[in-house]
Backbone atoms as SQL, in Angstrom:
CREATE TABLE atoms (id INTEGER PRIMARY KEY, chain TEXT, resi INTEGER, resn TEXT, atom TEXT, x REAL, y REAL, z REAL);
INSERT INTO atoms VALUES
  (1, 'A', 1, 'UNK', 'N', 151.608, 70.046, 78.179),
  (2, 'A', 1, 'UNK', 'CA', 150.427, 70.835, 78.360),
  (3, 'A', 1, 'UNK', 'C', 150.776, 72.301, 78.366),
  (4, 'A', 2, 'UNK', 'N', 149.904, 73.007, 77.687),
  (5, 'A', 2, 'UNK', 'CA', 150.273, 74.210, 78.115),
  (6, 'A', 2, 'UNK', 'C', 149.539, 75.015, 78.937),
  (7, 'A', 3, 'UNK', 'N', 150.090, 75.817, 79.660),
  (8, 'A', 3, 'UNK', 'CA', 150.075, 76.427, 80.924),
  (9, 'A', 3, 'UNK', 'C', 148.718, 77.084, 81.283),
  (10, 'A', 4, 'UNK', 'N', 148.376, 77.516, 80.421),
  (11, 'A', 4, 'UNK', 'CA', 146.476, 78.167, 80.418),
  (12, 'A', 4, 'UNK', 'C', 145.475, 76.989, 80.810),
  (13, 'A', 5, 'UNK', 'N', 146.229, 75.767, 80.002),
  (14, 'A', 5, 'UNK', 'CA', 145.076, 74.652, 80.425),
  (15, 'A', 5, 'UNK', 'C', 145.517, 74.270, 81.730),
  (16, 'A', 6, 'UNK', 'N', 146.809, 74.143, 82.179),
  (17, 'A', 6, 'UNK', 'CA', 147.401, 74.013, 83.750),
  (18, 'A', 6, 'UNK', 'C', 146.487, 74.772, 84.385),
  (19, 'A', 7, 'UNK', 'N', 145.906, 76.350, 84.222),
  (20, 'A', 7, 'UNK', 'CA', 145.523, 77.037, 85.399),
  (21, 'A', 7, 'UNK', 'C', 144.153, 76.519, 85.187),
  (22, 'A', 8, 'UNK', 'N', 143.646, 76.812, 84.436),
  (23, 'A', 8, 'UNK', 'CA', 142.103, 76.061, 84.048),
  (24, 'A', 8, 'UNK', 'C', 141.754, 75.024, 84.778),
  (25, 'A', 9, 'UNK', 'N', 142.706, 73.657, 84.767),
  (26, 'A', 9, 'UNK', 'CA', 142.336, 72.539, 85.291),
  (27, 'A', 9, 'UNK', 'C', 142.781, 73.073, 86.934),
  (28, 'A', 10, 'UNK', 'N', 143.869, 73.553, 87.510),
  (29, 'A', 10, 'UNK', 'CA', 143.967, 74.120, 88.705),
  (30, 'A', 10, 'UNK', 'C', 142.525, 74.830, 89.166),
  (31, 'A', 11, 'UNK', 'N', 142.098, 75.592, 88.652),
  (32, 'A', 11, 'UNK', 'CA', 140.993, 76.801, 89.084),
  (33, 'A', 11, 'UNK', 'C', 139.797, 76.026, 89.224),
  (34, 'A', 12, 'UNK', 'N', 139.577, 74.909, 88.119),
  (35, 'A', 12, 'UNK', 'CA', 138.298, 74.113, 88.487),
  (36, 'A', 12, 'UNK', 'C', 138.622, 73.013, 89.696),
  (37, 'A', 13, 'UNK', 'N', 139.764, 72.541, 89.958),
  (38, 'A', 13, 'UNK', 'CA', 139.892, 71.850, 91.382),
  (39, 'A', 13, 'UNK', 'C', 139.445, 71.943, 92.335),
  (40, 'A', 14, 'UNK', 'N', 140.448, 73.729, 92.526),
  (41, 'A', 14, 'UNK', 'CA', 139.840, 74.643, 93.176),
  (42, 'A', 14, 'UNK', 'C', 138.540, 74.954, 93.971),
  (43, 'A', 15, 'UNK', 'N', 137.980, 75.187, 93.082),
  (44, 'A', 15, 'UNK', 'CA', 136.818, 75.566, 93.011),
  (45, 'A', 15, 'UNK', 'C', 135.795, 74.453, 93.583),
  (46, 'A', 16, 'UNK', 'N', 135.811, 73.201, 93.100),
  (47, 'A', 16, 'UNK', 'CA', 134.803, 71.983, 93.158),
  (48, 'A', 16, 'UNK', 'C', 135.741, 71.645, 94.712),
  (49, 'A', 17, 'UNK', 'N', 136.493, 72.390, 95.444),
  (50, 'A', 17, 'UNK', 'CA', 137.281, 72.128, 96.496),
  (51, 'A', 17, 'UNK', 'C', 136.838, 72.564, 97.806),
  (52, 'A', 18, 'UNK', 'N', 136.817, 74.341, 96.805),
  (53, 'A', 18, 'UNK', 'CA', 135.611, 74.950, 97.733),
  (54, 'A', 18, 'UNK', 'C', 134.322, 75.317, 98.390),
  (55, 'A', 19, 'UNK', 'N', 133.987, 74.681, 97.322),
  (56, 'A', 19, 'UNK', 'CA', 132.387, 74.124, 97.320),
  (57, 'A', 19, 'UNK', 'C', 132.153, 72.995, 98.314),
  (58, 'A', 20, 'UNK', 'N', 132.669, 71.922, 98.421),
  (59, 'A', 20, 'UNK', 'CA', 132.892, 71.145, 98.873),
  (60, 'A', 20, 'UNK', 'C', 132.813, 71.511, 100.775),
  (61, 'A', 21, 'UNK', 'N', 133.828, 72.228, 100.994),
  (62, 'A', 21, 'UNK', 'CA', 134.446, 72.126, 101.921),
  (63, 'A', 21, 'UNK', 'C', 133.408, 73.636, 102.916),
  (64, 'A', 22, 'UNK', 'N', 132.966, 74.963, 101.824),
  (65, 'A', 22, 'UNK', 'CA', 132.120, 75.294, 102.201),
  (66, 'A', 22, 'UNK', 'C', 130.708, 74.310, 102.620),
  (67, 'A', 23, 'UNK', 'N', 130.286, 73.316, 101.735),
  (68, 'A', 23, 'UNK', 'CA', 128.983, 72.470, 101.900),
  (69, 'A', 23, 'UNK', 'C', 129.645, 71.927, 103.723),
  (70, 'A', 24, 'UNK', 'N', 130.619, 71.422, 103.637),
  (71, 'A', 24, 'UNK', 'CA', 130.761, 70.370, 104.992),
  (72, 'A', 24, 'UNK', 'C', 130.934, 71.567, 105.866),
  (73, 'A', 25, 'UNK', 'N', 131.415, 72.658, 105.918),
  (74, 'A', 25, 'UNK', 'CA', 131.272, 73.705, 106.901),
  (75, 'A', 25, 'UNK', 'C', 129.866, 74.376, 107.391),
  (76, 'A', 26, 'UNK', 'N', 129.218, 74.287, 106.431),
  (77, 'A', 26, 'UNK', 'CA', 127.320, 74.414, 106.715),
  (78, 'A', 26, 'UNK', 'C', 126.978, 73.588, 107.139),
  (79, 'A', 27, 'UNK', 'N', 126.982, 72.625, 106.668),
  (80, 'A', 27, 'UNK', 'CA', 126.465, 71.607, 107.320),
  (81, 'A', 27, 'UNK', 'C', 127.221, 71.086, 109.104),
  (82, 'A', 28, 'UNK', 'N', 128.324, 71.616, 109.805),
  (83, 'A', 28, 'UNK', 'CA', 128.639, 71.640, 110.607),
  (84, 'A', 28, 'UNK', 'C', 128.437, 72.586, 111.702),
  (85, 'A', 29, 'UNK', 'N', 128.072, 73.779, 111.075),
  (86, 'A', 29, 'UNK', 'CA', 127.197, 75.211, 111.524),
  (87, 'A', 29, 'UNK', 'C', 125.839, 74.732, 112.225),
  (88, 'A', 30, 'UNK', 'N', 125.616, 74.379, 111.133),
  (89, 'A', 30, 'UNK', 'CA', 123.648, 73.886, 111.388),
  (90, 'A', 30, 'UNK', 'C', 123.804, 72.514, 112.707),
  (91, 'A', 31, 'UNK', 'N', 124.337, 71.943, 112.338),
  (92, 'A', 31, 'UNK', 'CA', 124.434, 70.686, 113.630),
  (93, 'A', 31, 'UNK', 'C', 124.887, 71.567, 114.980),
  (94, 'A', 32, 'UNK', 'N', 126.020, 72.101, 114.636),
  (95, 'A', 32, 'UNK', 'CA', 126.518, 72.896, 116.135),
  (96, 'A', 32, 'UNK', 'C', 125.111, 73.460, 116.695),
  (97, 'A', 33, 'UNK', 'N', 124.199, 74.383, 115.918),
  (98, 'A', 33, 'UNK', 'CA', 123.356, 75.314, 116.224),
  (99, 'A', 33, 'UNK', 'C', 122.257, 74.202, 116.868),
  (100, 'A', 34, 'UNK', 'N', 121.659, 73.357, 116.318),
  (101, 'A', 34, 'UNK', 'CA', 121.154, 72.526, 116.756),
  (102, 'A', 34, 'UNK', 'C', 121.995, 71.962, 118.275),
  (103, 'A', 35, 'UNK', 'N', 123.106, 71.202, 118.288),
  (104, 'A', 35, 'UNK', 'CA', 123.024, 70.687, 119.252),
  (105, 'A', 35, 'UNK', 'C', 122.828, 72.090, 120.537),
  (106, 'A', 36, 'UNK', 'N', 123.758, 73.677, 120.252),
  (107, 'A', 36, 'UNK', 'CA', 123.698, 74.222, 121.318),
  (108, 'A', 36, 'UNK', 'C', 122.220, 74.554, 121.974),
  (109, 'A', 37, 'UNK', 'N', 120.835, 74.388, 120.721),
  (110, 'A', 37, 'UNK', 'CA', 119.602, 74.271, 121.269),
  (111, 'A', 37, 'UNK', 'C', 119.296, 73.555, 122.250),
  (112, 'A', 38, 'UNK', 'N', 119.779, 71.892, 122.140),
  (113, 'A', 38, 'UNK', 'CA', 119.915, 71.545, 122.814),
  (114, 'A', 38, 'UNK', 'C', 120.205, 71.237, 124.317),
  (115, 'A', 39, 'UNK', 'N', 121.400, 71.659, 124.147),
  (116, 'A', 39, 'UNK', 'CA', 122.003, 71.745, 125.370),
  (117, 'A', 39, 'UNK', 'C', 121.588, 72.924, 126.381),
  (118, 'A', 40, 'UNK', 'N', 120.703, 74.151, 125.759),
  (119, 'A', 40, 'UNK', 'CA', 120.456, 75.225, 126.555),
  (120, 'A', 40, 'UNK', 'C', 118.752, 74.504, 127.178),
  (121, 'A', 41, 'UNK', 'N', 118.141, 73.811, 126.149),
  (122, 'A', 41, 'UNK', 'CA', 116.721, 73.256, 127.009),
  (123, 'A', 41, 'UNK', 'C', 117.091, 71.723, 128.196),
  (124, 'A', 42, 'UNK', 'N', 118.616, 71.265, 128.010),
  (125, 'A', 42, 'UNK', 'CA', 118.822, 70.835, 128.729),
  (126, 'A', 42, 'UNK', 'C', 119.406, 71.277, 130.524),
  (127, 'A', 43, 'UNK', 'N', 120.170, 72.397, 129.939),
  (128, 'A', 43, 'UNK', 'CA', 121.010, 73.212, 131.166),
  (129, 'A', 43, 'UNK', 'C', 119.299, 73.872, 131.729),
  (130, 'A', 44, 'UNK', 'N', 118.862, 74.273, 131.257),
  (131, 'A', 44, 'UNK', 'CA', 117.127, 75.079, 131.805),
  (132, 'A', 44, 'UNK', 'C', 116.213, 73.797, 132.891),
  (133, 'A', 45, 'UNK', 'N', 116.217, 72.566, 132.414),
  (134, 'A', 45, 'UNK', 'CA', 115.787, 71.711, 133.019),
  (135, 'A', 45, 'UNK', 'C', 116.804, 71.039, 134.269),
  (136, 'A', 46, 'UNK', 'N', 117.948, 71.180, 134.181),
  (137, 'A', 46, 'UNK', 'CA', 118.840, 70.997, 135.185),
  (138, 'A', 46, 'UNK', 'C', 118.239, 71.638, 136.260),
  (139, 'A', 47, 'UNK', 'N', 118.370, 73.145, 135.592),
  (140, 'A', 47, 'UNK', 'CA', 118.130, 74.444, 137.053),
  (141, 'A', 47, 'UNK', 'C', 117.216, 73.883, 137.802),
  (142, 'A', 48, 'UNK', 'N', 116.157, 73.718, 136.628),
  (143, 'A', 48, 'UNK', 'CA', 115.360, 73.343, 137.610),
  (144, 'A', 48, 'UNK', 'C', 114.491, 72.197, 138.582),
  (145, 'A', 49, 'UNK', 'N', 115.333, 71.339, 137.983),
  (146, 'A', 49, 'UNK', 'CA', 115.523, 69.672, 138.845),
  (147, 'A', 49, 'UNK', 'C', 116.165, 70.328, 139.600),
  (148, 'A', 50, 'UNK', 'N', 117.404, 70.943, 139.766),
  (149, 'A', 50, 'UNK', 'CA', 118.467, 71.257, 141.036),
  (150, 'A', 50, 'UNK', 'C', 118.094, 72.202, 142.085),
  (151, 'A', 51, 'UNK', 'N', 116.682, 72.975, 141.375),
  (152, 'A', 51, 'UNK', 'CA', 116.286, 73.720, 142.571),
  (153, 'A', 51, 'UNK', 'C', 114.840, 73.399, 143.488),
  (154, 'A', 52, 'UNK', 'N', 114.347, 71.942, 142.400),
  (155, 'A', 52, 'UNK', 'CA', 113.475, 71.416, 143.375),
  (156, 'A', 52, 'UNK', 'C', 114.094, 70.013, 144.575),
  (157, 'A', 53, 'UNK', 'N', 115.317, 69.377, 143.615),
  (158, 'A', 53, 'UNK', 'CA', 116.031, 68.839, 144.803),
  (159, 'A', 53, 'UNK', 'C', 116.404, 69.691, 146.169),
  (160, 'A', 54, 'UNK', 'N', 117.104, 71.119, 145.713),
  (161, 'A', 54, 'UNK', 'CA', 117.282, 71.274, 147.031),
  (162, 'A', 54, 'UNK', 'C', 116.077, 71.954, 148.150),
  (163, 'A', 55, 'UNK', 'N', 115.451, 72.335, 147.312),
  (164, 'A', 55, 'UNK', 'CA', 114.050, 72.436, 148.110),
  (165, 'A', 55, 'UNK', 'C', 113.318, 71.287, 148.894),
  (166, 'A', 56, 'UNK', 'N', 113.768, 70.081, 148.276),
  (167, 'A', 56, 'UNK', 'CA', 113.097, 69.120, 148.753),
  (168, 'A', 56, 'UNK', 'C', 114.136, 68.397, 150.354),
  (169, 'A', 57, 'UNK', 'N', 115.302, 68.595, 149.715),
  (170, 'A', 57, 'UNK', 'CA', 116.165, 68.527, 150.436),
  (171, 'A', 57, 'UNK', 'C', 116.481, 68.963, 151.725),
  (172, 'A', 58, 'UNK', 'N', 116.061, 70.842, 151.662),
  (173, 'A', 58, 'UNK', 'CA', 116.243, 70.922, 152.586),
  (174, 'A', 58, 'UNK', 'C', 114.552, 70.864, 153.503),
  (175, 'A', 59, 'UNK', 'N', 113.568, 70.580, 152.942),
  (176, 'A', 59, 'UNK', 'CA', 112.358, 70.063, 153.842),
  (177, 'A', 59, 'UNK', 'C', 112.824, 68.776, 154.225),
  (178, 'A', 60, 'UNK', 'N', 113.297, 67.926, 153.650),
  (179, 'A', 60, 'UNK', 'CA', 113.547, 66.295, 154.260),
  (180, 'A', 60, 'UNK', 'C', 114.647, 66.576, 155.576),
  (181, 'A', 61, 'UNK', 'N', 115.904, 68.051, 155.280),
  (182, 'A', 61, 'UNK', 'CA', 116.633, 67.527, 156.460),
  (183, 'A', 61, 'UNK', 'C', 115.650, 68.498, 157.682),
  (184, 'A', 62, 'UNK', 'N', 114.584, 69.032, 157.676),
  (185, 'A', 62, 'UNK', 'CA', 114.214, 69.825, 158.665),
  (186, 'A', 62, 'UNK', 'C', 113.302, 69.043, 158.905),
  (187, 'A', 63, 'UNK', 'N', 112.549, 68.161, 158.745),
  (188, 'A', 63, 'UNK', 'CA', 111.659, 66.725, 158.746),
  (189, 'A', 63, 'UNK', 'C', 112.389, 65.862, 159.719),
  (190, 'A', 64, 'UNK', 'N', 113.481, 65.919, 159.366),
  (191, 'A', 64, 'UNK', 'CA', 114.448, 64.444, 160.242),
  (192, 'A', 64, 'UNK', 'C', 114.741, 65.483, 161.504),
  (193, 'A', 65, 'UNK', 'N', 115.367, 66.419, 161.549),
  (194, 'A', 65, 'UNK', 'CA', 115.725, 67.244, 162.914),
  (195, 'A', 65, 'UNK', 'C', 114.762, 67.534, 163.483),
  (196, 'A', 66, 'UNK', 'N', 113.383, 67.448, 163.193),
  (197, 'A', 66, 'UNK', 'CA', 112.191, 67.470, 163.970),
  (198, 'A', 66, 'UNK', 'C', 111.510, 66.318, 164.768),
  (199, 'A', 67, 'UNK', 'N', 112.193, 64.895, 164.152),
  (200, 'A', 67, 'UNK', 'CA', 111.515, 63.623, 164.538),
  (201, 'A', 67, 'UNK', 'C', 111.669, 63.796, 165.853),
  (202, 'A', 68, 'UNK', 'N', 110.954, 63.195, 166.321),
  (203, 'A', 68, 'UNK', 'CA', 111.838, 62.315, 167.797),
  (204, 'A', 68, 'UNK', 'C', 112.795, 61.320, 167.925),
  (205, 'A', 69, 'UNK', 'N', 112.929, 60.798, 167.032),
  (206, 'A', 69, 'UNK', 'CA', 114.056, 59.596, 167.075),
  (207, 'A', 69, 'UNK', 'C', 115.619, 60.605, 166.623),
  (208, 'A', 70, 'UNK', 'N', 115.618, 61.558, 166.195),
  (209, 'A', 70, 'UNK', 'CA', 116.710, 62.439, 166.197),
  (210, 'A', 70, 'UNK', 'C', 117.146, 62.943, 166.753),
  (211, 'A', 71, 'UNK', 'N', 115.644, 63.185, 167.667),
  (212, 'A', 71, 'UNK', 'CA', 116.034, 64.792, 169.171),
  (213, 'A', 71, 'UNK', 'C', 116.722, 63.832, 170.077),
  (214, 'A', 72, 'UNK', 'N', 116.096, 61.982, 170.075),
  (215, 'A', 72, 'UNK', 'CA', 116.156, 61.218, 171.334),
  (216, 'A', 72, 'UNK', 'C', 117.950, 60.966, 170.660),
  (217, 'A', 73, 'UNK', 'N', 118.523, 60.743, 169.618),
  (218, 'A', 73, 'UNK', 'CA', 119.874, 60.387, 169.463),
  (219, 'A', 73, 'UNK', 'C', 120.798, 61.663, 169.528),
  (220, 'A', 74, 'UNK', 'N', 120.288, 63.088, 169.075),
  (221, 'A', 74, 'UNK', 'CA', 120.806, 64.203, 169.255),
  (222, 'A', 74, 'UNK', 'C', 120.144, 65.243, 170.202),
  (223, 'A', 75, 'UNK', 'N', 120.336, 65.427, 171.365),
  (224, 'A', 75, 'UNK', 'CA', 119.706, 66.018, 171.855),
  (225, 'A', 75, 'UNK', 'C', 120.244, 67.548, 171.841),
  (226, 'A', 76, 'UNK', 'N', 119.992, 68.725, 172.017),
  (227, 'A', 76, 'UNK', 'CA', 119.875, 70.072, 171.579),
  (228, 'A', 76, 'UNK', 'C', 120.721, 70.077, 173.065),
  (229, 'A', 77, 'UNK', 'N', 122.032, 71.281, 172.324),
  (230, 'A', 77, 'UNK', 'CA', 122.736, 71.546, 173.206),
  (231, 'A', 77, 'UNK', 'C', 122.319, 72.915, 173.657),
  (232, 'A', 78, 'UNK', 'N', 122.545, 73.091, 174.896),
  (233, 'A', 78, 'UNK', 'CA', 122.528, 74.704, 175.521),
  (234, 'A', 78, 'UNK', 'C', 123.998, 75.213, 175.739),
  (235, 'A', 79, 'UNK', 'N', 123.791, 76.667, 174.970),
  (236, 'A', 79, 'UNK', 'CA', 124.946, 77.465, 174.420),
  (237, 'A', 79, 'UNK', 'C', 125.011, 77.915, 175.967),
  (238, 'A', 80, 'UNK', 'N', 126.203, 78.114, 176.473),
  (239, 'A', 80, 'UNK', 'CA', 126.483, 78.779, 177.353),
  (240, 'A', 80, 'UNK', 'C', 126.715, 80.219, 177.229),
  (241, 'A', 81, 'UNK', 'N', 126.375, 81.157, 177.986),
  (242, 'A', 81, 'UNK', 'CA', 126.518, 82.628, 178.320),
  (243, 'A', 81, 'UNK', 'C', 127.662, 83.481, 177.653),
  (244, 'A', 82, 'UNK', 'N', 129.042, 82.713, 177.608),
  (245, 'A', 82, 'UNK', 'CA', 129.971, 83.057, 176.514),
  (246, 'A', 82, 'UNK', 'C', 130.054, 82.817, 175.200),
  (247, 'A', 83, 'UNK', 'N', 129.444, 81.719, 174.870),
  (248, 'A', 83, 'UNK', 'CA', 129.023, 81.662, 173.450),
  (249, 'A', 83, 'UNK', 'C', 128.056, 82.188, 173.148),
  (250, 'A', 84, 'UNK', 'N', 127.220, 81.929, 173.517),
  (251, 'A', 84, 'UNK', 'CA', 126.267, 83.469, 173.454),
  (252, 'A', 84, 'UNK', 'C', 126.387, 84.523, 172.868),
  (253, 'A', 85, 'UNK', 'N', 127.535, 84.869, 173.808),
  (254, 'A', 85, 'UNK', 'CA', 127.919, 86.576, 173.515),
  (255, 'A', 85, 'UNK', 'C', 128.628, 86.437, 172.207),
  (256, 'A', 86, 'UNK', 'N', 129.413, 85.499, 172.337),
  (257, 'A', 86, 'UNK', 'CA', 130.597, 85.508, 170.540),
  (258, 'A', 86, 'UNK', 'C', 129.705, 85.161, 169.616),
  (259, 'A', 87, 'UNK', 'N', 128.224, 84.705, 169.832),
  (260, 'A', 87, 'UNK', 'CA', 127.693, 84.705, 168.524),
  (261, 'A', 87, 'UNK', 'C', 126.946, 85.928, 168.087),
  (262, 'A', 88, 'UNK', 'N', 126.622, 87.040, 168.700),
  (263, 'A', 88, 'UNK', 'CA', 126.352, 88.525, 168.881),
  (264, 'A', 88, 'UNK', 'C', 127.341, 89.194, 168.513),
  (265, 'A', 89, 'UNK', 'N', 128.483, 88.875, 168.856),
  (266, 'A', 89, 'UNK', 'CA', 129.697, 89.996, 168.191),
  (267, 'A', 89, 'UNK', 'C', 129.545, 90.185, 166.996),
  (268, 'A', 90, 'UNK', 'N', 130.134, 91.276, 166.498),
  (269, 'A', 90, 'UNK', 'CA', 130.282, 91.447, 165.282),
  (270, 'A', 90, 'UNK', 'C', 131.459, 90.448, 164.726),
  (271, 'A', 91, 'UNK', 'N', 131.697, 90.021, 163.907),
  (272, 'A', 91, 'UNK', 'CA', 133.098, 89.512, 163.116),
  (273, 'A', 91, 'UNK', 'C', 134.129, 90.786, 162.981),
  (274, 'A', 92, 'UNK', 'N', 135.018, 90.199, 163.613),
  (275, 'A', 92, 'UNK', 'CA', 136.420, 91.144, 163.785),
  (276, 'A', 92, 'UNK', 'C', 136.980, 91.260, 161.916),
  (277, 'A', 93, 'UNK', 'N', 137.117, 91.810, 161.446),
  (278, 'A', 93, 'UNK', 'CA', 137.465, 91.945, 159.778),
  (279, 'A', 93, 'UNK', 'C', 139.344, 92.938, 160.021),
  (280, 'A', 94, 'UNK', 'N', 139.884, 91.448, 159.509),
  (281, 'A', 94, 'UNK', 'CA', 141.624, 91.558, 159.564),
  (282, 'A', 94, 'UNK', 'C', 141.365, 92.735, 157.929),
  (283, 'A', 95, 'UNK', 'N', 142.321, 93.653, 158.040),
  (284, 'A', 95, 'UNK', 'CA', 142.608, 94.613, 156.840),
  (285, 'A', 95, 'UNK', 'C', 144.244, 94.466, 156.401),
  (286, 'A', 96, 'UNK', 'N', 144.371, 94.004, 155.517),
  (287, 'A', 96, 'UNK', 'CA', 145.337, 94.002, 154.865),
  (288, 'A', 96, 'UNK', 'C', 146.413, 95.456, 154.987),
  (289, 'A', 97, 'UNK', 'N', 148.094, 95.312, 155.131),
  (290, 'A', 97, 'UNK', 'CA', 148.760, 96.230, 155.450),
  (291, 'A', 97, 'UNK', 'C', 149.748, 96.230, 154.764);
């Protein structure tokens, strides 16, 4: 063979190579883009399942610490006069040296 038809048949390989491989790279673009649609109307609905659980959450645990059958198994402690005071202090803040 001679060598012109070598590059010829090389260049059209090539070519029907890159085509190719551009097509499966679009087409992998477009799916990515799609699924990250996805996943952002999914992460949006998380938030906000996760912020009516804990809303709900924390009404159910202030519901139960209100019963009587809670107060009668936990009954409310009285802070004594020194705890008291340490919960008024300020927080002592250690500084690095």
């Amino acid at each position: 063979m001679d060598t012109l038809v070598q590059a010829n048949i090389f260049f059209f390989i090539s070519s029907i190579s890159v085509i190719a491989v551009s097509f499966v790279v679009i087409l992998l673009v477009l799916k990515l883009r799609k699924l990250v649609g996805s996943l952002h109307v999914l992460v949006d609905k998380l938030k906000n399942t996760g912020d009516y659980v804990s809303d709900e959450a924390k009404e159910l645990v202030e519901d139960i610490k209100q019963s009587p059958i809670f107060r009668l198994i936990f009954p409310r402690r009285k802070r004594s006069s020194h705890s008291a005071k340490e919960a008024l202090a300020p927080n002592k803040i250690r500084r690095k040296v």
